[in-house]
C-alpha positions as CSV (number, residue, x, y, z in Angstrom):
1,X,60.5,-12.4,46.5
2,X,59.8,-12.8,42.9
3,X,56.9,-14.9,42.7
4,X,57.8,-17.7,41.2
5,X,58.4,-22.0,42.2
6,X,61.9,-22.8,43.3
7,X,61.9,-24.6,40.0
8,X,62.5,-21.6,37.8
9,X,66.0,-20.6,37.2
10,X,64.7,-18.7,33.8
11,X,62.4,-16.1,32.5
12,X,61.1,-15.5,29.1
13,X,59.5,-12.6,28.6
14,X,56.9,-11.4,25.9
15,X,57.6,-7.8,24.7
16,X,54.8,-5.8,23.4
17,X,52.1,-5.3,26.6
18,X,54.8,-7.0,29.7
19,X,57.9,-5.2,28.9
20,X,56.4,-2.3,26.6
21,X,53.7,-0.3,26.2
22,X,53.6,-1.0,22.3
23,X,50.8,-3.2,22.6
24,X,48.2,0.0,21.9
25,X,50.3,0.9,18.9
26,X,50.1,-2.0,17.4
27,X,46.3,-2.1,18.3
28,X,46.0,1.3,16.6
29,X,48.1,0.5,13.5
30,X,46.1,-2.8,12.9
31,X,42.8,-1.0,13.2
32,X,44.1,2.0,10.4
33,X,45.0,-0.9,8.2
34,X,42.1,-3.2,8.2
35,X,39.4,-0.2,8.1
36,X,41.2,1.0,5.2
37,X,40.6,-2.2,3.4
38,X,37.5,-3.5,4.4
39,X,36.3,-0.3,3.5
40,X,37.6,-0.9,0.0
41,X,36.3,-4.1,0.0
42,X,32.7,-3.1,1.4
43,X,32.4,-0.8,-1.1
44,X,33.7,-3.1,-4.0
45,X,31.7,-6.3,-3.2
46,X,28.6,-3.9,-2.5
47,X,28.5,-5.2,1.8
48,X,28.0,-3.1,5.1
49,X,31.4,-1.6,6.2
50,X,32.2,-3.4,9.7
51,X,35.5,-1.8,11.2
52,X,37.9,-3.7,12.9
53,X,37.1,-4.0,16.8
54,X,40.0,-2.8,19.1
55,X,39.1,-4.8,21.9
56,X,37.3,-7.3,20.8
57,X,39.2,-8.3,17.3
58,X,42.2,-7.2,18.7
59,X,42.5,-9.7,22.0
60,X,40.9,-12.7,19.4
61,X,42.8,-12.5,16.4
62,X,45.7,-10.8,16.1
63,X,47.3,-10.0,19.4
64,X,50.7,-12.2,20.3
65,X,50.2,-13.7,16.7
66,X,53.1,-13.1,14.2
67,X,52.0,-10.3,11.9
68,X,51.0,-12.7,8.6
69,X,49.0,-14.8,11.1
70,X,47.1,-12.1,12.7
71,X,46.0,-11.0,8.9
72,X,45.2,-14.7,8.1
73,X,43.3,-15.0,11.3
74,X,40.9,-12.2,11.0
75,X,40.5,-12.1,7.8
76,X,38.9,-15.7,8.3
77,X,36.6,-14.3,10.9
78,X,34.8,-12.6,8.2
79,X,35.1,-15.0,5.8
80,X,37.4,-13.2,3.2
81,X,39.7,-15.0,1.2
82,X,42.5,-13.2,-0.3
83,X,46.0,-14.4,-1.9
84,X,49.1,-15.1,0.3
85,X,51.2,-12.7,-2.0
86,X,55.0,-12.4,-0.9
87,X,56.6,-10.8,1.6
88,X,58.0,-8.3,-1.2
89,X,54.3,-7.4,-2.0
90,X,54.2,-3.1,-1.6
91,X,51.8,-2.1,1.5
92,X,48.2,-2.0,1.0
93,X,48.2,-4.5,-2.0
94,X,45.4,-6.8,-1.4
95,X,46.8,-10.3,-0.4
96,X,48.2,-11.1,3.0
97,X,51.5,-9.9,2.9
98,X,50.4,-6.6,1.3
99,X,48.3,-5.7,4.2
100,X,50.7,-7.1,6.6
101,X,53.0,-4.8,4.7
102,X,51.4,-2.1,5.5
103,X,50.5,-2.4,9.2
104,X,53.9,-2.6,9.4
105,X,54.6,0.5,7.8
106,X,52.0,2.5,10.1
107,X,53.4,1.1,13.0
108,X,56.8,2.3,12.1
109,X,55.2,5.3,11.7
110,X,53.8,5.9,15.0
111,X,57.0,4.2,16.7
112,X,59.0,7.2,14.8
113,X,56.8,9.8,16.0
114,X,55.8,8.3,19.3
115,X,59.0,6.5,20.6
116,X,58.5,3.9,23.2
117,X,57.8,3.8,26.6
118,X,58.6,0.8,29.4
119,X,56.1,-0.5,31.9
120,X,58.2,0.8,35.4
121,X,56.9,-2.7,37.2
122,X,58.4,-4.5,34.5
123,X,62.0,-3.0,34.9
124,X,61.9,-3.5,38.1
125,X,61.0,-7.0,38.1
126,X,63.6,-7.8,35.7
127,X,66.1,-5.9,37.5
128,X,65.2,-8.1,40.1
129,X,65.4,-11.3,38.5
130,X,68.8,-11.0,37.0
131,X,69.8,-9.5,40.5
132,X,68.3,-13.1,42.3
133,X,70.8,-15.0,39.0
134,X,67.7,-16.2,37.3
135,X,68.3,-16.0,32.9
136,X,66.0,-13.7,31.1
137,X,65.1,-13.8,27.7
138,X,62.7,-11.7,25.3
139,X,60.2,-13.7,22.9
140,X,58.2,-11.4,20.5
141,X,56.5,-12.5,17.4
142,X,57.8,-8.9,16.1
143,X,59.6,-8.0,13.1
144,X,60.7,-4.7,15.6
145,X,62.0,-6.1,18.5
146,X,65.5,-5.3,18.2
147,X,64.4,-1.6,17.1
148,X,61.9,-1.0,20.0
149,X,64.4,-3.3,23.0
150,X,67.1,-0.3,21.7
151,X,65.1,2.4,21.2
152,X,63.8,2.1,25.2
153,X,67.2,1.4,26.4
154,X,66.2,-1.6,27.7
155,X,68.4,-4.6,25.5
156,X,71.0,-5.3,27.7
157,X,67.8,-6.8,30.6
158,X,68.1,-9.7,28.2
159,X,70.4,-12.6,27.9
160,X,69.0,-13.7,24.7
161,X,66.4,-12.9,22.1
162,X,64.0,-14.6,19.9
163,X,61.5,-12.7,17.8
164,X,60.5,-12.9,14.1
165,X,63.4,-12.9,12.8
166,X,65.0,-15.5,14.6
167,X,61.6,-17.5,14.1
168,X,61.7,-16.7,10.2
169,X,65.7,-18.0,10.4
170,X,64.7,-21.5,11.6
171,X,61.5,-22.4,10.7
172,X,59.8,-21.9,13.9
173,X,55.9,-21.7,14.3
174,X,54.6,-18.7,15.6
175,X,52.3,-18.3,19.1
176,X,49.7,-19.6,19.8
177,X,52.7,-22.9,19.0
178,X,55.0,-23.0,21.6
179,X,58.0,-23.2,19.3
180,X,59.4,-19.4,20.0
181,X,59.7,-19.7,23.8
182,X,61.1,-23.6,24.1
183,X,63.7,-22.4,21.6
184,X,64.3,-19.6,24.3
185,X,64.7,-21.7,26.7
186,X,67.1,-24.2,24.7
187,X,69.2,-20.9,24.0
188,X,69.7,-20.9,28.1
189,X,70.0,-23.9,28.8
190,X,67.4,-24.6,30.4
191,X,64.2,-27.5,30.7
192,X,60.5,-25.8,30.1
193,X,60.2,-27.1,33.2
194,X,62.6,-24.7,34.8
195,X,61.8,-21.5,32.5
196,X,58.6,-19.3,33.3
197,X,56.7,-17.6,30.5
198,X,55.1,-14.0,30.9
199,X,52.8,-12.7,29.0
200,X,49.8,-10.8,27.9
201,X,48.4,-12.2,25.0
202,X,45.9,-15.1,25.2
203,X,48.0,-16.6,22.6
204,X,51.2,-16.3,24.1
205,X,49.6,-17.6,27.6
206,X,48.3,-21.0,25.2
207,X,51.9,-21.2,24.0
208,X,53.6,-21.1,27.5
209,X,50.7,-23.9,28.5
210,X,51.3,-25.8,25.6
211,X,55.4,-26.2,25.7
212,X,54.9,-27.4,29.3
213,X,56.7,-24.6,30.9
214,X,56.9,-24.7,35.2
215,X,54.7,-21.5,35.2
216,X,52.4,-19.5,33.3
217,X,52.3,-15.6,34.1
218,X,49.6,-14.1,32.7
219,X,49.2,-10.0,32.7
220,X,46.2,-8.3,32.7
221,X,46.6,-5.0,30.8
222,X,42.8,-4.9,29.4
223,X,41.0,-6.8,32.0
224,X,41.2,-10.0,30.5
225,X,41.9,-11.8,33.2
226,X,39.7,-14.8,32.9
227,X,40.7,-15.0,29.5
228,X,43.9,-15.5,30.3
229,X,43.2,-18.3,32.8
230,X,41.1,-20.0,30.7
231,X,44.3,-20.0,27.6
232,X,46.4,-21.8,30.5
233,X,48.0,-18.9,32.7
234,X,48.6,-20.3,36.6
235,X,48.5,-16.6,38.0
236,X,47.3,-13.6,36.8
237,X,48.7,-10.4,37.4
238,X,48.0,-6.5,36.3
239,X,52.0,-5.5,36.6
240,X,55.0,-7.7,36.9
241,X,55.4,-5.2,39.9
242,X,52.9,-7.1,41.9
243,X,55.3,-10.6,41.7
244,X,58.1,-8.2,43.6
């Protein structure tokens, strides 16, 4: 009925691009950010401007990846070296933390104006999990998760949460490490080997692979599909609907 092995008796789910459709917003937010500065830096170290890729950038650097990470990451694709900074640095200062900063700030932005809307096969499946007695958690390497899991109505599908915060709190790696979800799973009780991971980042899928967990489910919002195999994901699906 679910789609799962008899094994599972818990369910850890990824938030932005399973449960939400926030995965775009952050897509847009982190492209206004970084063509912002690498315009300012193009035209201050005298280089061609090259934006920031969607698609491409997007699904290989920052997606799934706590927001300092995802900065880190692509800014190493194109060999620019900046500060770290401080998490108190103001947005748009140029170190890490200042443009994390303010990707943060235009995604608030856009949450504020946008609100947020729920994948329909994801509710359902969820509704269905909890209904069959499986344990469901949420793991998001978002700052937001409490203020987008409220603002959708959709908080109490979840027995227990672990995001940024909670990652920040006890020095947990972010995804691609596999630290977030077997924390998850500790929180229910349960073995990796009993807890399946969904997800639709190709760093999330690596982490689910990585911590060992009795299945993989990978979803296919932006026909990645092989991608997703290839990170580790033992089915791939384009809505949790389709498990049902």
């Amino acid at each position: 009925m679910l789609g799962l092995p008899d094994r599972v008796t818990a369910c850890l789910f990824d938030m932005d691009g399973v449960v939400t459709k926030t995965a775009a917003v952050h897509d847009e937010a982190w492209k206004e950010m970084f063509d912002e500065f690498l315009r300012d830096w193009s035209a201050n170290s005298g280089t061609q401007f090259a934006p920031f890729d969607p698609v491409r950038d997007y699904d290989d650097y920052v997606d799934g990846k706590p927001r300092i990470e995802g900065t880190k990451s692509f800014l190493e694709s194109r060999h620019i070296a900046l500060p770290l900074g401080s998490p108190a640095d103001p947005p748009g200062e140029q170190t890490m933390w200042g443009l994390s900063n303010r990707k943060n700030e235009l995604l608030q932005k856009v949450l504020a104006r946008d609100g947020v809307d729920v994948y329909d096969g994801s509710t359902r499946y969820i509704t269905a999990v909890r209904a069959a007695g499986l344990r469901t958690a949420i793991v998001s390497s978002s700052a937001n998760t409490v203020a987008v899991l409220s603002a959708a109505g959709i908080s109490d599908l979840f027995d227990t949460r672990v995001d940024a915060q909670v990652a920040g709190e006890r020095g947990l790696r972010g995804k691609p490490a596999p630290d977030t979800f077997l924390e998850a799973a500790r929180m229910l009780s349960v073995a990796p080997q009993q807890a399946a991971v969904f997800e639709d980042a190709q760093a999330g899928v690596a982490a689910g692979h990585a911590g060992g967990f009795g299945y993989v489910v990978g979803v296919d919002r932006v026909g990645q599909a092989g991608a997703l195999r290839a990170h580790g994901a033992d089915v791939v699906v384009q809505d949790l609907g389709d498990l049902l």
